[in-house]
N, C-alpha and C positions, 0 to 999 in steps of 0.2 A: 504494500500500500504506500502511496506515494508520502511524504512526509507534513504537502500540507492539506492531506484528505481529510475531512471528517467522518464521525460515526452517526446516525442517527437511529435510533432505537425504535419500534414501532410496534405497540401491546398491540396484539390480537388475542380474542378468544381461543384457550388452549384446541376447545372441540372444532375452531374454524382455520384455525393455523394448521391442524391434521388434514382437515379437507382439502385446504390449499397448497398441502405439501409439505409442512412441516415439521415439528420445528425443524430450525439445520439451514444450511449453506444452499439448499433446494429453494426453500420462502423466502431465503436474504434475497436470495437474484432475480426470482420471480417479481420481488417487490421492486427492487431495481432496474428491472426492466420494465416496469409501469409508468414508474414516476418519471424515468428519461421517456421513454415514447410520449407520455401527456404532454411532455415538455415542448420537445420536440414540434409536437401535432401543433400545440399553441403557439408554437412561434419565438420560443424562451431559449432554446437549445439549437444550435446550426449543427450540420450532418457529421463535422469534425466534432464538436463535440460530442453529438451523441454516440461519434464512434469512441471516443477518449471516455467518456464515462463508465462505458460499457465494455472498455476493452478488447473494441473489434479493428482487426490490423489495417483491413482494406475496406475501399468505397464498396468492390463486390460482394463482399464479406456483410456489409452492412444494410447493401441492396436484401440480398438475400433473408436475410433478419426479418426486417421492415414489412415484405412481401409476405411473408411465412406469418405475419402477425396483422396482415389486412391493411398494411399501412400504405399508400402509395403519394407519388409527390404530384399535387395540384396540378390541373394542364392552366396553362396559360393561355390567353388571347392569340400570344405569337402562335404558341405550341399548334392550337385548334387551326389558326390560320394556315401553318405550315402544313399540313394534314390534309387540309381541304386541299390546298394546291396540288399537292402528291397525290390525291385521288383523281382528282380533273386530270392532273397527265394521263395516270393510269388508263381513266376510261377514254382519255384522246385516240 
């Protein structure tokens, strides 16, 4: 753990922290990986961070996460626009 990480503790119900996975190293990361994705989703956390929080090496690695958790990144205006173009070739 890096030296200026913190700890933050989080009581759960012992009968719902079992359902969840716990207790143990299985609920810590579970929980860790909620509160970074919420983060994240809202706008609080950028992808290096959320890959730095989470201890994931690579963009791909991180892609892959995100995906497998329903999370995907917004389209944009451009994005839509560029899209429509690439199909209008398509069907040219």
């Amino acid at each position: 753990m890096p030296e200026d990480a913190r700890t933050v503790d989080v009581h759960i119900p012992a009968a719902l922290a079992a359902r969840l996975g716990g207790p143990g190293p299985g609920l810590d990361r579970r929980a860790l990986e909620a509160l970074a994705v919420a983060a994240y989703q809202a706008g609080e956390l950028t992808r290096f961070e959320l890959r730095e929080i989470l201890g994931i090496a690579t963009r791909h690695e991180l892609d892959g996460f995100l995906k497998a958790r329903g999370v995907y990144e917004p389209a944009t205006p451009e994005d839509i626009r560029r899209d429509l173009e690439d199909l209008r070739a398509f069907r040219a």
